[in-house]
C-alpha positions as a LaTeX table, in Angstrom:
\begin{tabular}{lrrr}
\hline
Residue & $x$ (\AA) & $y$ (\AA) & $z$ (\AA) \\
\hline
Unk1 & 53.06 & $-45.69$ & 93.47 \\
Unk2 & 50.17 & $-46.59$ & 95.16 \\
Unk3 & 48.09 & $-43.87$ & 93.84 \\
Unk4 & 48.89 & $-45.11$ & 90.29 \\
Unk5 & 47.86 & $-48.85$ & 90.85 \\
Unk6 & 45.01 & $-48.41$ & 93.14 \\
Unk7 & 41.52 & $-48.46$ & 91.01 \\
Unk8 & 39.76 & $-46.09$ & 93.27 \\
Unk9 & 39.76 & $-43.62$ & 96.51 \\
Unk10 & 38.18 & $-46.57$ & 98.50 \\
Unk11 & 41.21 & $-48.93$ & 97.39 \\
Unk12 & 43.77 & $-46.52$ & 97.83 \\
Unk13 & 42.66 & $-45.44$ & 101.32 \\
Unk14 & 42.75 & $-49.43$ & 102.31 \\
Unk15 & 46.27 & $-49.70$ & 100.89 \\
Unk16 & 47.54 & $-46.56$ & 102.42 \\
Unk17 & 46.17 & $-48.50$ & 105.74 \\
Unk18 & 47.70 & $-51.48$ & 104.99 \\
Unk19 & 51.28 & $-49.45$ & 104.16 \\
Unk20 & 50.46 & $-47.58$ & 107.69 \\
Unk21 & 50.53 & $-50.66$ & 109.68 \\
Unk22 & 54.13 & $-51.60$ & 108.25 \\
Unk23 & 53.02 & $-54.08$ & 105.40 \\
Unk24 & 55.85 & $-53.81$ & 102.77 \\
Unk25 & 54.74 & $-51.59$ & 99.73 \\
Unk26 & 55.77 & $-54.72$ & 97.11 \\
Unk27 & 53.38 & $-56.70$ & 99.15 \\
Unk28 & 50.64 & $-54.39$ & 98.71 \\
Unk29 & 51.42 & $-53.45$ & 95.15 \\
Unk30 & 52.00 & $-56.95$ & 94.00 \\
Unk31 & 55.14 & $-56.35$ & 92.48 \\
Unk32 & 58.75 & $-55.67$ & 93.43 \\
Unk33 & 61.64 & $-54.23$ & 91.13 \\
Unk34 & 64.65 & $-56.49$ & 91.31 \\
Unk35 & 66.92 & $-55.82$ & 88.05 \\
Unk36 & 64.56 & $-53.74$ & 86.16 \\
Unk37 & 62.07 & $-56.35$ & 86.21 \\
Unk38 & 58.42 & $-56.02$ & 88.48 \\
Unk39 & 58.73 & $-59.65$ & 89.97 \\
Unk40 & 54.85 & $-60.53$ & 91.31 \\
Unk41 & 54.82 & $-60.99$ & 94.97 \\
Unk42 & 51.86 & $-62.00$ & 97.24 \\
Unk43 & 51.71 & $-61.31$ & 100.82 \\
Unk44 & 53.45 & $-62.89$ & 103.31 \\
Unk45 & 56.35 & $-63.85$ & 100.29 \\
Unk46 & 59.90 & $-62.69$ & 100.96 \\
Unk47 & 60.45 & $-59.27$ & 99.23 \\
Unk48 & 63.27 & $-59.57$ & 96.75 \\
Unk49 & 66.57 & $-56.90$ & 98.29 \\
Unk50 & 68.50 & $-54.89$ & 95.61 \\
Unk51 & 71.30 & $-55.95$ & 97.38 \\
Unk52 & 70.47 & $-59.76$ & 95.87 \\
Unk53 & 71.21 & $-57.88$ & 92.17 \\
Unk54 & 75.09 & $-59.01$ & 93.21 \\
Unk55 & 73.98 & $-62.77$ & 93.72 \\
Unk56 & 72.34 & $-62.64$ & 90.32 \\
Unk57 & 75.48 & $-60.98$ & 88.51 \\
Unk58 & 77.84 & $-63.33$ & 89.67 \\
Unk59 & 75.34 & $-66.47$ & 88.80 \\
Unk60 & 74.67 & $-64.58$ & 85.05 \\
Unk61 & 78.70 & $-64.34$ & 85.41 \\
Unk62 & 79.28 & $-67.84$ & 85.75 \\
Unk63 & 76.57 & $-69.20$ & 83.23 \\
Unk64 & 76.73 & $-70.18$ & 79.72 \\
Unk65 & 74.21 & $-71.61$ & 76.79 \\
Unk66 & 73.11 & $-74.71$ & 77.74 \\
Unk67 & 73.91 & $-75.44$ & 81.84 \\
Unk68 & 72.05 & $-76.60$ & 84.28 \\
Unk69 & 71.00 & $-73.49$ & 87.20 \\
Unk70 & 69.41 & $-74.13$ & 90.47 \\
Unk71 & 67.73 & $-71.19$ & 92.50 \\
Unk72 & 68.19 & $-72.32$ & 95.66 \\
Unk73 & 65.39 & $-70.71$ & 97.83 \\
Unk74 & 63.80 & $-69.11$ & 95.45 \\
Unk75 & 61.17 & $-67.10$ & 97.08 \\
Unk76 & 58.91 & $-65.77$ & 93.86 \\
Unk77 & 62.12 & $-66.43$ & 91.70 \\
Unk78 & 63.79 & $-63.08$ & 91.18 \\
Unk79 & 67.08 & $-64.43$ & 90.64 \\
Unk80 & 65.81 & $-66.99$ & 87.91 \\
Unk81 & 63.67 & $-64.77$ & 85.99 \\
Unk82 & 66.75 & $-62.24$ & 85.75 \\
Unk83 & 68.85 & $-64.87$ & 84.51 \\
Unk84 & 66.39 & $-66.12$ & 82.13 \\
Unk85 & 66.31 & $-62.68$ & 80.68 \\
Unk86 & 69.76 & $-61.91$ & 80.15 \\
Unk87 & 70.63 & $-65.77$ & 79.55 \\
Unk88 & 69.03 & $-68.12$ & 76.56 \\
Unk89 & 68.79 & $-71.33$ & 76.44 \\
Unk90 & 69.29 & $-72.51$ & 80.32 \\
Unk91 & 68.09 & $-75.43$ & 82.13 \\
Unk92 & 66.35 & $-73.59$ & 85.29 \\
Unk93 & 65.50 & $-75.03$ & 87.95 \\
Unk94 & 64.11 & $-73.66$ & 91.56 \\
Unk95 & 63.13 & $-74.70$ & 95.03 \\
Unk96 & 61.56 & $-73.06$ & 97.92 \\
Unk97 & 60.41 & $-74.61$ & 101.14 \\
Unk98 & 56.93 & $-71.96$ & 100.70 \\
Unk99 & 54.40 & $-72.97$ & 98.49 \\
Unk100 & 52.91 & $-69.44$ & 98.12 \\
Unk101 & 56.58 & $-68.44$ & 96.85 \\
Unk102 & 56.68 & $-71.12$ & 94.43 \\
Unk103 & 52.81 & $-69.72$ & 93.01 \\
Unk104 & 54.58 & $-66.61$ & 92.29 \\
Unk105 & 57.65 & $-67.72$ & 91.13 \\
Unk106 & 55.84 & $-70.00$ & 88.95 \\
Unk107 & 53.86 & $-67.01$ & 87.95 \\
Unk108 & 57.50 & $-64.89$ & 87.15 \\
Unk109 & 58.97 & $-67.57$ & 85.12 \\
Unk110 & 56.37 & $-68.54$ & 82.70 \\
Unk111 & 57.17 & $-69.61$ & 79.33 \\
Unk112 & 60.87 & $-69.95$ & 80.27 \\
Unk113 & 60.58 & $-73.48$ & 80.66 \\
Unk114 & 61.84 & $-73.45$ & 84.24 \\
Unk115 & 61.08 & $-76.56$ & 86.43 \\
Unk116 & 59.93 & $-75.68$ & 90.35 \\
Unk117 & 59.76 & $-77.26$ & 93.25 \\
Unk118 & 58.22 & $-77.35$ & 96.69 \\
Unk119 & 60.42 & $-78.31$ & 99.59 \\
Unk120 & 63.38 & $-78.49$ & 102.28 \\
Unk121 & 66.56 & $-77.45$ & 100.01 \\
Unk122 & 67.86 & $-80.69$ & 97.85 \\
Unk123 & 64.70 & $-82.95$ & 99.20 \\
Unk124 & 62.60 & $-82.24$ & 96.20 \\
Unk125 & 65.00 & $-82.08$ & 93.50 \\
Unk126 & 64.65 & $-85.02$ & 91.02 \\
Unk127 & 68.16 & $-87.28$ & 91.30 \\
Unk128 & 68.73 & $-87.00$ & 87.46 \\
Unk129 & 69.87 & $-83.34$ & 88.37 \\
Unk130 & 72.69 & $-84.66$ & 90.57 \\
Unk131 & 76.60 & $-84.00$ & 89.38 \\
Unk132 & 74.57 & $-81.82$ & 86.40 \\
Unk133 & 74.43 & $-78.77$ & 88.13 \\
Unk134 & 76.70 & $-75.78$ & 86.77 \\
Unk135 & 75.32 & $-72.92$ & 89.17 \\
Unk136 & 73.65 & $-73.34$ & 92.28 \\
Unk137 & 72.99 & $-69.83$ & 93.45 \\
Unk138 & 70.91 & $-69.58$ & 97.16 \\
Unk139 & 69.82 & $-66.92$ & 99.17 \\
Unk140 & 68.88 & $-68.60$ & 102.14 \\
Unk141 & 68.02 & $-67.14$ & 105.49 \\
Unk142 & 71.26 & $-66.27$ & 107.09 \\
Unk143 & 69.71 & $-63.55$ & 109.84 \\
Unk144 & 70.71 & $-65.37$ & 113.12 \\
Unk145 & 67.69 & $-65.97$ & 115.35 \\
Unk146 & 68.27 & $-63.26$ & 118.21 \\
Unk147 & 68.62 & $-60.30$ & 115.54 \\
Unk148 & 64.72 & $-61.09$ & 113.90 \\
Unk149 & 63.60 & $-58.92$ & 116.64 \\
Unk150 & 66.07 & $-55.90$ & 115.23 \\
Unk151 & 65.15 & $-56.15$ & 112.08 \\
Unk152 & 62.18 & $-53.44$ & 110.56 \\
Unk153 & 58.27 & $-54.40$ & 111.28 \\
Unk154 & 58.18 & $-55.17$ & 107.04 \\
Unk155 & 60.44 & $-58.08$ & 107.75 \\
Unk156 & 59.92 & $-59.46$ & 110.90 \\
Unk157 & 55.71 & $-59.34$ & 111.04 \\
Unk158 & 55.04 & $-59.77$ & 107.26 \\
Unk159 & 57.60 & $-62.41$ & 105.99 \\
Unk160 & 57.27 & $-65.68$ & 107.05 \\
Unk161 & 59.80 & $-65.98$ & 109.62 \\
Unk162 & 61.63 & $-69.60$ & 107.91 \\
Unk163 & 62.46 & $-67.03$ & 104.66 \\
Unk164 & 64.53 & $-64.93$ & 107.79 \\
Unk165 & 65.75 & $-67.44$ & 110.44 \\
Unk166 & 68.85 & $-68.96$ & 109.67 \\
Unk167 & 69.82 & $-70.30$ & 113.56 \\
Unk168 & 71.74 & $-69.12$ & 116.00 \\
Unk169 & 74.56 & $-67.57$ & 114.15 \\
Unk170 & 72.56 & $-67.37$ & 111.03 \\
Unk171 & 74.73 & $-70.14$ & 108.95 \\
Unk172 & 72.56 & $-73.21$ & 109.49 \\
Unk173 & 71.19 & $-73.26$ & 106.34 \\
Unk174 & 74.81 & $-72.37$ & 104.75 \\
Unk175 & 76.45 & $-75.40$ & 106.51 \\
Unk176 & 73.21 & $-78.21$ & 105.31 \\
Unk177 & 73.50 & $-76.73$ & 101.66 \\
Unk178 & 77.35 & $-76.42$ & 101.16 \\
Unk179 & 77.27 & $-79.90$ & 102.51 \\
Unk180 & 75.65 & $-81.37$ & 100.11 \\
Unk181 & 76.46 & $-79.11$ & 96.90 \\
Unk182 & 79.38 & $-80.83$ & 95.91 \\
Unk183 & 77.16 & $-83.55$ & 95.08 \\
Unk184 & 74.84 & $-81.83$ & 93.21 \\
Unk185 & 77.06 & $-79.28$ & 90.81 \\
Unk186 & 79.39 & $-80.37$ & 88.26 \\
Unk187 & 83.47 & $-80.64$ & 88.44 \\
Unk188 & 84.37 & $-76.68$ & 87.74 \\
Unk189 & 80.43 & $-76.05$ & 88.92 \\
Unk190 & 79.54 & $-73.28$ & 91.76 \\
Unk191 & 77.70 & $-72.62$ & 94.57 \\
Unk192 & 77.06 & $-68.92$ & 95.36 \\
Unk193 & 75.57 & $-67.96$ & 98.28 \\
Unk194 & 74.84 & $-64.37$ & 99.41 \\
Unk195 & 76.07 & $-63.48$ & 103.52 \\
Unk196 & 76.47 & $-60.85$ & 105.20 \\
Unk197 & 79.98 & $-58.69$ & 106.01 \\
Unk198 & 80.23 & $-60.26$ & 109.18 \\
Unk199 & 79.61 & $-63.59$ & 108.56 \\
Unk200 & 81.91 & $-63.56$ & 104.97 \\
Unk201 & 84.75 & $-65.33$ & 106.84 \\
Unk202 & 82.79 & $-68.11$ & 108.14 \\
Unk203 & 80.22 & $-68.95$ & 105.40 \\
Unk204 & 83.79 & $-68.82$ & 103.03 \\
Unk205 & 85.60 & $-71.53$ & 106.07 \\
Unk206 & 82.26 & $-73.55$ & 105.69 \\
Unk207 & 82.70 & $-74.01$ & 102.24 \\
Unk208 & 86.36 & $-74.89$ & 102.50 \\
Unk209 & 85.31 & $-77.76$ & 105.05 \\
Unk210 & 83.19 & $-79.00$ & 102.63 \\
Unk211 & 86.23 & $-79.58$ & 99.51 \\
Unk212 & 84.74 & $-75.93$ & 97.95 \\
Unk213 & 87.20 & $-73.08$ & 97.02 \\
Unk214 & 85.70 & $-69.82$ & 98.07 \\
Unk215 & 86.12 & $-66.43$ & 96.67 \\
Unk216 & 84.61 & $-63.24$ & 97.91 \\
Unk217 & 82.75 & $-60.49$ & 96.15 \\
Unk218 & 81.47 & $-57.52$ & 97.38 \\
Unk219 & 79.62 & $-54.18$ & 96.44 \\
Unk220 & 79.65 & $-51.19$ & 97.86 \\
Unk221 & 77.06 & $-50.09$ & 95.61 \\
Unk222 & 74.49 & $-52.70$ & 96.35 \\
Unk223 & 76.39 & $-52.75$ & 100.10 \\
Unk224 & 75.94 & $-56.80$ & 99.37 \\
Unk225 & 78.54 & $-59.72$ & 99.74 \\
Unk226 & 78.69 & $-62.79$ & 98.08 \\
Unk227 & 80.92 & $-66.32$ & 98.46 \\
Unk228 & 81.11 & $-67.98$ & 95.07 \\
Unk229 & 82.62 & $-71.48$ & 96.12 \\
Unk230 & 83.71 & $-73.93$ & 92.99 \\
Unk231 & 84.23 & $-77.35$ & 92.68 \\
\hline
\end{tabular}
């Protein structure tokens, strides 16, 4: 792969450098394959996981002509640009608390009309896009803080550590956005968030404190797990 992009021996020998030193290889291609699409990435952005491809299922499951989709920490918009492709005539939407992401997400969804946003979660999001929401699909950081240090050199030195940290048990950001969904989405609307096996049970009890009903789905294939929550 990066024998095929680079455009000479000199390139190539300062990528296989860069790969060397642990930088993920989408980072120093530029691209990343999530869904059969090459999704632009520039360093330091979150590298989209395969096992995300179940987050995006369920939110393509869940989505008809003509609602209203949020992607909820978008990073460089994977999930949106799959939808868009599979999906016609959506209302996207997507938020990330990175600018950089939100360059390449930008650069991933253009000419699907999809609206972005820079900032904390909900902060940015215009209020006309309260109670309109149909799907609010998020993979937010649910790594709890001690475990960064566990986790390869690609992730933990060469993604910005807010795209990882998700507190001490790794459900902070669950708890802030499943508190404030069910004022964003639509009656019969969902929120579906991607966790880990271990944490299923307690992102699902989150939701259920917050007037959600949770359902989980898993893959063996993708070894991913997902809580779809509707209000």
């Amino acid at each position: 792969m990066l024998i095929n992009e680079a455009a000479d021996t000199k390139q190539l020998a300062s990528m296989l450098e860069r790969r060397s030193a642990g930088e993920p290889l989408q980072q120093i291609l530029g691209w990343a394959m999530f869904a059969g699409q090459r999704v632009a990435i520039a360093p330091g952005v979150f590298v989209p996981r395969r096992r995300t491809e179940l987050l995006f299922l369920q939110a393509a499951k869940y989505t008809e002509r003509g609602d209203v989709v949020l992607d909820m920490c978008c990073g460089a918009g994977a999930i949106a640009m799959a939808l868009s492709s599979v999906k016609r005539k959506v209302e996207l939407h997507c938020t990330d608390i990175d600018p950089v992401a939100i360059e390449c997400a930008e650069k991933n969804l253009e000419g699907t009309g999809a609206m972005t946003y820079v900032g904390d979660l909900f902060e940015p999001l215009p209020v006309v896009l309260r109670g309109r929401i149909n799907v609010l699909v998020a993979n937010a950081p649910y790594v709890p803080t001690s475990a960064i240090e566990l986790m390869p050199v690609e992730a933990r030195e060469h993604e910005a550590r807010a795209t990882l940290d998700g507190g001490e048990d790794g459900l902070d950001f669950h708890r802030r956005i499943a508190e404030e969904a069910p004022g964003w989405i639509k009656r019969s609307g969902c929120l579906i968030l991607e966790t880990s096996e271990s944490q299923a049970a307690e992102t699902m009890a989150i939701c259920e404190a917050n007037e959600l009903k949770p359902e989980l789905v898993t893959s063996e294939e993708l070894e991913a797990t997902v809580v779809v929550a509707w209000r």
